[in-house]
N, C-alpha and C positions, 0 to 999 in steps of 0.2 A: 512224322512228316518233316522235311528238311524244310528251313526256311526258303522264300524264293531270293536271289542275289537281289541285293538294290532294295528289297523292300525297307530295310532300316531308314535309308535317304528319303524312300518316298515320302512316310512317315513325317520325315523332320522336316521334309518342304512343304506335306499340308499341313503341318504345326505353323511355320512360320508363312504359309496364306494365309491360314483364318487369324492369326495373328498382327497382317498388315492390315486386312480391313478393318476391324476392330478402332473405334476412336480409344484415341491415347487417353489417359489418366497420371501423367505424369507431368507433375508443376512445375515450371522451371523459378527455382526457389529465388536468384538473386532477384530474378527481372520481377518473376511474381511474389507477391507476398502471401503467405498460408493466412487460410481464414481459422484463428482461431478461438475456440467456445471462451464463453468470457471467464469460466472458472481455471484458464489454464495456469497451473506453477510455472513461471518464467523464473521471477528473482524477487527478493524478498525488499520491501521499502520500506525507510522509515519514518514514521510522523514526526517526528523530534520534540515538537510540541508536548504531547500528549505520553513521554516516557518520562516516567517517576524516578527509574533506577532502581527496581525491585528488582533484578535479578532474575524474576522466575525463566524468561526467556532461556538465559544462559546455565543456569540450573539444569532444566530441563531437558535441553537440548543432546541428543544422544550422541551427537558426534562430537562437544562442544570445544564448536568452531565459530561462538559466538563472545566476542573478548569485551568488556566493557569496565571502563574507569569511571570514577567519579569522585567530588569532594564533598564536605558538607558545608555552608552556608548561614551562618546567621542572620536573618530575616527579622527585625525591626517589629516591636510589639504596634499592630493596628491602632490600636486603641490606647491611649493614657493611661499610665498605671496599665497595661496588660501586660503579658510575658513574652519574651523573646521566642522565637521559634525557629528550629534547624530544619534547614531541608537538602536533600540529595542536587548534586547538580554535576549534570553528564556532560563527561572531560571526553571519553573516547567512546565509542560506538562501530565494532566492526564487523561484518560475517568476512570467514572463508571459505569461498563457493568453492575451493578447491576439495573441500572436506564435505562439504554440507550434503546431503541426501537426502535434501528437499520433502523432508517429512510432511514439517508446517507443523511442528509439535508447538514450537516457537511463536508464531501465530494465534493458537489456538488457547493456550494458558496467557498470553497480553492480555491482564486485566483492563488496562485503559488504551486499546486500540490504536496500538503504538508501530504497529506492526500489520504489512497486507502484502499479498501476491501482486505483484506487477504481470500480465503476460509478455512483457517483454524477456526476450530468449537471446537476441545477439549480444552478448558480451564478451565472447570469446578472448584470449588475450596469448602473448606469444609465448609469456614469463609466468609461471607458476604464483609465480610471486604478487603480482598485479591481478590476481583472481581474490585477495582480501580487500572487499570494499569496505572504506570509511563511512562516516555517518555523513560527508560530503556527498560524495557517489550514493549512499541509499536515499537519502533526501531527493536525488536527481530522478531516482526509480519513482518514487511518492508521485510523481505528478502521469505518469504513466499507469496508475492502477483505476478500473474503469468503475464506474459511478456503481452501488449498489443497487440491486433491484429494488423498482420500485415496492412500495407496501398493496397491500391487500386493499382496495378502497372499501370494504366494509366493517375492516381494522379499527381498534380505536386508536386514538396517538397514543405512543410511544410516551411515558412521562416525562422524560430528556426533554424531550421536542417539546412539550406543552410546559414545563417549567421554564424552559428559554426565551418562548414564544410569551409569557407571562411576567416575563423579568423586562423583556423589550419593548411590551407593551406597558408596562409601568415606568420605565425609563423616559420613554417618548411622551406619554399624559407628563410626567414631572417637565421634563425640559420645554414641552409647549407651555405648562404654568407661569415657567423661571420667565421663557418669553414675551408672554403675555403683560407678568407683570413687569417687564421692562419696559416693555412698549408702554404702559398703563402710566408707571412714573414720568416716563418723559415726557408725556404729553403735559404731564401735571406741573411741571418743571417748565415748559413751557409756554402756559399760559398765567405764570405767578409773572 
């Protein structure tokens, strides 16, 4: 049986009917902004804080396009009569998102959580070159990475948290002490 003429078009015009009534699905990206899940890979931030200079990051990293310098530091014995002690201290800190392939291997071996996903995505840049962020620029990503889930309310604490919680609360009993007995002298001081 030969085709009938024209039926191809017909076709393609009730394609694109039931395709005009249809509501759209399409987000106009600048104006709108994508809703996205909070575990999204944007770009990687850095705590600054909280990096030792072990390496493992850069080790690890399969593309590695993670460069990092540092010196060592002599640190002043605490205590009288104690021993001097060295520690690492981070000179440069960089990724290159030009290379990187957003594994999160890097992430994921940070023993001291130095290291987290930002969802932020627009970085774009025009020079190749300007796609290696400094530990300026990942710092800046830091305050864009969104709060952890909350815990389990039937959890117990976390020992971090309860050892912190235990240090602050014996900090505060000392310093109301310190105060107390200041308060305590003065008065004594002046009614001599």
């Amino acid at each position: 049986m030969a085709p009938v003429p024209g039926s191809g078009l017909a076709k393609g015009l009730a394609v694109t009917l039931r395709t005009m009534t249809r509501k759209t699905v399409t987000e106009q990206y600048p104006d709108t902004q994508p809703d996205l899940p909070p575990r999204t890979r944007g770009v990687i931030g850095l705590f600054e804080e909280n990096c030792t200079v072990c390496m493992l990051c850069a080790r690890e990293c399969p593309d590695w396009c993670i460069y990092i310098d540092s010196h060592k530091e002599t640190v002043p014995a605490a205590a009288p009569g104690g021993r001097e002690r060295s520690r690492n201290v981070l000179d440069r800190f960089a990724i290159d998102f030009s290379l990187c392939m957003y594994c999160g291997i890097c992430i994921e071996v940070c023993p001291f959580d130095a290291l987290f996903w930002s969802p932020e995505f627009e970085y774009a840049e025009t020079d190749i070159r300007d796609l290696t962020h400094e530990r300026d620029k990942l710092r800046e990503w830091m305050w864009t990475v969104p709060a952890p889930p909350a815990l389990d309310p039937g959890a117990e604490e976390p020992k971090e948290v309860a050892a912190a919680r235990k240090t602050a609360e014996k900090l505060a009993a000392q310093q109301e002490a310190e105060r107390q007995e200041a308060a305590g002298t003065g008065t004594e001081e002046g009614d001599e």
